[in-house]
C-alpha positions as a Markdown table, in Angstrom:
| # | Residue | x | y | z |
|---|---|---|---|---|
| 1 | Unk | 0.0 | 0.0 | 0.0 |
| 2 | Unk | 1.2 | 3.5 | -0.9 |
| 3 | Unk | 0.6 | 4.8 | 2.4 |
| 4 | Unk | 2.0 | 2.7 | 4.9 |
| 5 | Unk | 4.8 | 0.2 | 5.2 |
| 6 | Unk | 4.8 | -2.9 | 6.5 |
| 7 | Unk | 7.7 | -4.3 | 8.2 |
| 8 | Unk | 9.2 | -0.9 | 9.4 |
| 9 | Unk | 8.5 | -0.8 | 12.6 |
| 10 | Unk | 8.7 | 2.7 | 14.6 |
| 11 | Unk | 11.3 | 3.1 | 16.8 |
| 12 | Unk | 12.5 | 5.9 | 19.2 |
| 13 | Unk | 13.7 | 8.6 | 16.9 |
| 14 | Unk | 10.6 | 8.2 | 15.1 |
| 15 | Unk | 8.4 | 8.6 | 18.5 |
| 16 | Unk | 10.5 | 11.7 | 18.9 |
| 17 | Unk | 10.1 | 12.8 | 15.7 |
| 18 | Unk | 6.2 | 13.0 | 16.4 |
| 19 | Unk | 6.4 | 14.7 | 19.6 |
| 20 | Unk | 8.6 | 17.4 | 18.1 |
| 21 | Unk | 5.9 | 17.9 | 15.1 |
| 22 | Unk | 3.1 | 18.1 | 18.4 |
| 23 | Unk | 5.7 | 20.9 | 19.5 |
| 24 | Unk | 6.3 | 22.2 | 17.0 |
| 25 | Unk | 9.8 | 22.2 | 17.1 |
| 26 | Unk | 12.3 | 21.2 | 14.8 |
| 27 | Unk | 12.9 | 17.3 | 14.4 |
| 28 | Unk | 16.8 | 16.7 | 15.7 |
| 29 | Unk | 16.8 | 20.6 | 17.6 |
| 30 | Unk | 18.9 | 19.6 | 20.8 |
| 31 | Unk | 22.0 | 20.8 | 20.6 |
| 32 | Unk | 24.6 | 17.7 | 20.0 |
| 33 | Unk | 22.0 | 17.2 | 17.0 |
| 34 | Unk | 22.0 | 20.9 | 16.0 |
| 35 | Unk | 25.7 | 20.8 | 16.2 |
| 36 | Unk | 26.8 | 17.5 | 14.4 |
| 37 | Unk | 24.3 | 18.7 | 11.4 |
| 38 | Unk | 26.6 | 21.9 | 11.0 |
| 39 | Unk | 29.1 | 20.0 | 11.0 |
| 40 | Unk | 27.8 | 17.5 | 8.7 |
| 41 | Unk | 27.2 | 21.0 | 6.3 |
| 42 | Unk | 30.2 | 22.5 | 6.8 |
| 43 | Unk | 32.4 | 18.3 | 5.9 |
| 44 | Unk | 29.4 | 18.6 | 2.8 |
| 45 | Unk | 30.9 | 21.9 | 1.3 |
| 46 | Unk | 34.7 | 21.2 | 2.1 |
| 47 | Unk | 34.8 | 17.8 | 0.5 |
| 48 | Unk | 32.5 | 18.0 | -2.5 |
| 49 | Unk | 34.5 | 21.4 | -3.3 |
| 50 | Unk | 37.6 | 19.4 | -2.8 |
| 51 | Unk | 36.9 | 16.3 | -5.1 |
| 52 | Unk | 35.2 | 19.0 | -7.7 |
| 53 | Unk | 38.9 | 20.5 | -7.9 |
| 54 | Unk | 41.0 | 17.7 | -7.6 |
| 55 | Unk | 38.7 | 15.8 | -10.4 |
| 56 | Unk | 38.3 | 18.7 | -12.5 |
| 57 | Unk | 40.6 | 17.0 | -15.4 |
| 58 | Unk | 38.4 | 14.2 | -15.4 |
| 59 | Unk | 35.5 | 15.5 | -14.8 |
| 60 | Unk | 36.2 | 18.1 | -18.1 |
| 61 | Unk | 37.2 | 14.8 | -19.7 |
| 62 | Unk | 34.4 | 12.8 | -19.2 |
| 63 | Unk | 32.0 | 16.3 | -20.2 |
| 64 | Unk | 33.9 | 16.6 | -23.5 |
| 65 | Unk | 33.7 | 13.1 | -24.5 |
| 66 | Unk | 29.9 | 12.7 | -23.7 |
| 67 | Unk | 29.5 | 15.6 | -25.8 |
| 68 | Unk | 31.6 | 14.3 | -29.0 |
| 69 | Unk | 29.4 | 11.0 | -28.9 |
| 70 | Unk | 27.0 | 12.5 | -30.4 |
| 71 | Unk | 26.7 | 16.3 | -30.0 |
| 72 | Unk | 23.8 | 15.8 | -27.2 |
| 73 | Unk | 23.5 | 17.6 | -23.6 |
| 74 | Unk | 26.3 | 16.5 | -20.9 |
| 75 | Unk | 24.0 | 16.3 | -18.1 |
| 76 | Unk | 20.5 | 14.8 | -17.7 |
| 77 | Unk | 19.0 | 15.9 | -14.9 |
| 78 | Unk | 16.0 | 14.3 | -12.6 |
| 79 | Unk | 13.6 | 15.8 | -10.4 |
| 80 | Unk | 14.0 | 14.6 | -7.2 |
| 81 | Unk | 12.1 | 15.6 | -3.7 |
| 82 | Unk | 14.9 | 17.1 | -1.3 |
| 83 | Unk | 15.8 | 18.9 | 1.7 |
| 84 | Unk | 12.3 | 20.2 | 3.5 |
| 85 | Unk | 10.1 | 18.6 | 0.3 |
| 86 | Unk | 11.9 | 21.0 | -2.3 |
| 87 | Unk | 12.7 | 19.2 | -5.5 |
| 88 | Unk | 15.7 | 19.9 | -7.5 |
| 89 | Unk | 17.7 | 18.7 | -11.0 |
| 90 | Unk | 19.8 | 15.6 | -9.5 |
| 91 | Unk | 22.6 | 15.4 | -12.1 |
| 92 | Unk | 23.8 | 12.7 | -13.8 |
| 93 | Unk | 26.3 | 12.4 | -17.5 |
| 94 | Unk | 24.4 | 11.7 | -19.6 |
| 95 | Unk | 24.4 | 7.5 | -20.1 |
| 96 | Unk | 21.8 | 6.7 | -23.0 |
| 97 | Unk | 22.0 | 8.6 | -26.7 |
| 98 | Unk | 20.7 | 12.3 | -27.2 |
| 99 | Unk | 18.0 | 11.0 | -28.6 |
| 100 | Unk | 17.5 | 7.9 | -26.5 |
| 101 | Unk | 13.7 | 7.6 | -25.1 |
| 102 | Unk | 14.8 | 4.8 | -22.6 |
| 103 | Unk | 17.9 | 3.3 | -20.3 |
| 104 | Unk | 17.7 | 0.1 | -22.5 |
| 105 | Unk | 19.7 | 2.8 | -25.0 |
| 106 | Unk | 22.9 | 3.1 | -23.2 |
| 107 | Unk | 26.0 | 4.3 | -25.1 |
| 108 | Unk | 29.6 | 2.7 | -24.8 |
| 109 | Unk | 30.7 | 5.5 | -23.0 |
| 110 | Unk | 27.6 | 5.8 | -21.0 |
| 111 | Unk | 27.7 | 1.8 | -19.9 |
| 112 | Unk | 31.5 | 2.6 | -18.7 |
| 113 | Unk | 30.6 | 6.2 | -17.0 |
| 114 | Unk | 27.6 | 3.9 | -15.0 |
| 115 | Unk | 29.6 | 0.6 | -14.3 |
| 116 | Unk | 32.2 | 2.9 | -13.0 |
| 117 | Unk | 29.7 | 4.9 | -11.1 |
| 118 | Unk | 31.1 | 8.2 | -13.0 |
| 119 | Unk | 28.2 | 9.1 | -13.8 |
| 120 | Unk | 26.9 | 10.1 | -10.8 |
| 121 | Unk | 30.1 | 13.0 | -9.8 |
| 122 | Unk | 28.1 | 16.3 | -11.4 |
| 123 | Unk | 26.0 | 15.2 | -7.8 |
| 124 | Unk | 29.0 | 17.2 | -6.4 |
| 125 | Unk | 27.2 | 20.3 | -7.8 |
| 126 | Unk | 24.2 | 19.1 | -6.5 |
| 127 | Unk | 25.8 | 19.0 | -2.8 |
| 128 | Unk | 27.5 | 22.2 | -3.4 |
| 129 | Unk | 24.2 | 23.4 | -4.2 |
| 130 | Unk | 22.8 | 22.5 | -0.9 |
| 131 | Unk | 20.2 | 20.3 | -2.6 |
| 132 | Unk | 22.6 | 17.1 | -1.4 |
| 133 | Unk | 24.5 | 15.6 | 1.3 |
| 134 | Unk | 27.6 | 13.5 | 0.2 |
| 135 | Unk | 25.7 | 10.7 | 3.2 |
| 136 | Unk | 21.7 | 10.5 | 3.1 |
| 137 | Unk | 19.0 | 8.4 | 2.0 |
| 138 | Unk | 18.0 | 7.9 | -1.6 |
| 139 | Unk | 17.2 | 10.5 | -3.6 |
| 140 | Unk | 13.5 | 9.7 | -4.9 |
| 141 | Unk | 10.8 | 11.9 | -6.7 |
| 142 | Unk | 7.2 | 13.2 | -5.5 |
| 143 | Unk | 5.5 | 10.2 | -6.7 |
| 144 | Unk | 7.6 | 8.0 | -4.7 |
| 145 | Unk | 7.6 | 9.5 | -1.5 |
| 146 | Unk | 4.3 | 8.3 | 0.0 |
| 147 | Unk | 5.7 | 4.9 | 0.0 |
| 148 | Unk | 7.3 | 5.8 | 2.8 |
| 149 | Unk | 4.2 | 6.3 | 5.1 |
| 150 | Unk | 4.8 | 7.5 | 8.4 |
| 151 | Unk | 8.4 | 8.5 | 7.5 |
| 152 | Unk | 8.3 | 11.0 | 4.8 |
| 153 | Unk | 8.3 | 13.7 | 7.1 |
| 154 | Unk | 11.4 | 11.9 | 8.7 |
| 155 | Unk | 13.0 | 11.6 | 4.9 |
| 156 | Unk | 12.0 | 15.3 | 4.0 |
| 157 | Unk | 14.2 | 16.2 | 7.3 |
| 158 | Unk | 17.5 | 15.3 | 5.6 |
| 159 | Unk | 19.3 | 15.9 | 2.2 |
| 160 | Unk | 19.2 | 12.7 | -0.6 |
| 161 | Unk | 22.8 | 11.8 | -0.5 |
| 162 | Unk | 25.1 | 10.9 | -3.0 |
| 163 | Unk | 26.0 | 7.4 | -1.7 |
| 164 | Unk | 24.2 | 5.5 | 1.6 |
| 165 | Unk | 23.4 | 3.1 | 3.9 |
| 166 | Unk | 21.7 | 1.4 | 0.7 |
| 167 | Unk | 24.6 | 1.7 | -1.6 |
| 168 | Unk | 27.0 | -0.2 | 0.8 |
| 169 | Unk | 24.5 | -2.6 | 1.5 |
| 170 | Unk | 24.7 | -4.9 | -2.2 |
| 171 | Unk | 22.1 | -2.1 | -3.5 |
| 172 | Unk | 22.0 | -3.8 | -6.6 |
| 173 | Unk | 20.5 | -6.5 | -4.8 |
| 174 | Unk | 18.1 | -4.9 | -2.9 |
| 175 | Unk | 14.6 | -4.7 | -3.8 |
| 176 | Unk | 12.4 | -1.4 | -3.3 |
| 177 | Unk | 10.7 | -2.1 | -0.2 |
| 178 | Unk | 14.3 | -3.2 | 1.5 |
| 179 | Unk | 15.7 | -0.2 | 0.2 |
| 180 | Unk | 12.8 | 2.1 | 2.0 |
| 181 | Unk | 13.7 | 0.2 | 5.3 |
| 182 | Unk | 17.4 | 0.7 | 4.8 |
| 183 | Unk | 16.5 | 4.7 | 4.6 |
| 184 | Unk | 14.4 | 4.8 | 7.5 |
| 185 | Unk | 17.3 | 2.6 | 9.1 |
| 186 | Unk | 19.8 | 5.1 | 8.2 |
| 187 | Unk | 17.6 | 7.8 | 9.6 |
| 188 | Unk | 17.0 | 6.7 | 12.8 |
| 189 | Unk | 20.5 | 5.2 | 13.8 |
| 190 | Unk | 22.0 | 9.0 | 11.7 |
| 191 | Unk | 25.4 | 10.0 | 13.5 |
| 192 | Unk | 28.2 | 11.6 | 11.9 |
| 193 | Unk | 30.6 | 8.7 | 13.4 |
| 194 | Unk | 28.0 | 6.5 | 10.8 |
| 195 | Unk | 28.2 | 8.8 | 7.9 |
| 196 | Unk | 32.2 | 8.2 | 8.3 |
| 197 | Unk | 31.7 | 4.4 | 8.4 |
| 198 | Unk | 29.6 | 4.9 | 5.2 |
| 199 | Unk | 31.9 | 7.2 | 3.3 |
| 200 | Unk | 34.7 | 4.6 | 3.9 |
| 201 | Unk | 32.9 | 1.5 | 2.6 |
| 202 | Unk | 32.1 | 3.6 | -0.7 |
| 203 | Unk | 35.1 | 4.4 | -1.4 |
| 204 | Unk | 36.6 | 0.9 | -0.7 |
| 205 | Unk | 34.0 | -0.1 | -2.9 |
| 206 | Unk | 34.9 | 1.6 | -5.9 |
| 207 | Unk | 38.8 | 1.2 | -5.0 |
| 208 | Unk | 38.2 | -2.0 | -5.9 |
| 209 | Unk | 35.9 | -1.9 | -8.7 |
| 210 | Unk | 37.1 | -3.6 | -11.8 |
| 211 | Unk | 34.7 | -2.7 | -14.1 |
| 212 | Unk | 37.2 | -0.7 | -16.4 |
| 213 | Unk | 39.1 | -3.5 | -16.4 |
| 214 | Unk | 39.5 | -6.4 | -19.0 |
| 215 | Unk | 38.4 | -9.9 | -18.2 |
| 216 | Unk | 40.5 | -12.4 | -18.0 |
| 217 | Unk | 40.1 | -15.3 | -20.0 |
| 218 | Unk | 39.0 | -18.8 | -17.5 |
């Protein structure tokens, strides 16, 4: 059902996510909260500006080449629901043909861009931009969210992130409904200790990645 959930059970955060909606007061507002989602800002803006300048040569790279393929756009950009139910352009390089209609029409470049997960850098705009964290749940659009029930307020509280608890949990191999529960897992459990922990495994992840690489013959 659209509107509820089933088998994602409440927990505390979410009981304290209610009272402060009764209160009207902000969800997270007590200070080590407040203060760890500065800081959480503040590592958003440093880092994404850092990878944007020390990637700029590939990032021009991959822009150029995207764009001698077949003279389309660079970017496609989604709308997505973000921070406080705002939607924005989530960026992507463009994967599929400038005239492509859907996926299924991926490019050579484009299948190497997404098996490499390259495609998904111009997101450093999007954090940047404010419309992303570099740690957060999925990013979805409007007609998604009321799949997650009772949580969306919850999900509207934070900024989609670029990679998450979902991406280094075999995403690939999660289905929808597991992927909700691993948001509103994420959510409820959020520290910036765990956003650490998150970071890491992504970047082990694609560290050690082959998917540039040849096969080698069995």
């Amino acid at each position: 059902m659209a509107g509820k959930n089933q088998g994602i059970n409440p927990t505390g955060p979410w009981r304290d996510f209610a009272t402060a909606r009764q209160e009207r007061r902000p969800f997270n507002s007590s200070q080590p909260r407040l203060i760890s989602r500065i800081l959480k800002r503040a590592l958003d803006i440093i880092i994404a500006a850092s990878f944007l300048f020390f990637l700029s040569p590939l990032l021009l790279s991959a822009a150029v080449i995207v764009t001698l393929s077949d003279w389309g756009p660079v970017f496609n950009s989604h709308r997505r629901i973000g921070y406080k139910g705002k939607e924005f352009g989530c960026l992507k390089f463009r994967t599929t043909g400038s005239d492509a209609t859907t996926d299924a029409q991926v490019t050579v470049v484009g299948d190497i861009l997404r098996r490499s997960s390259l495609d998904k850098l111009p997101q450093l705009i999007n954090v940047l931009l404010g419309q992303m964290s570099l740690v957060g749940p999925r990013a979805i659009t409007k007609e998604e969210l009321p799949r997650y029930g009772e949580h969306a307020d919850a999900y509207m509280a934070f900024r989609p992130g670029l990679t998450g608890h979902w991406q280094t949990s075999r995403h690939n191999d999660v289905s929808y409904r597991n992927g909700i529960s691993l948001d509103v897992e994420y959510l409820s459990k959020w520290t910036l200790t765990l956003d650490f922990v998150i970071m890491a495994k992504t970047l082990s992840a694609l560290l050690f990645r082959h998917a540039l690489l040849p096969k080698a013959d069995s």
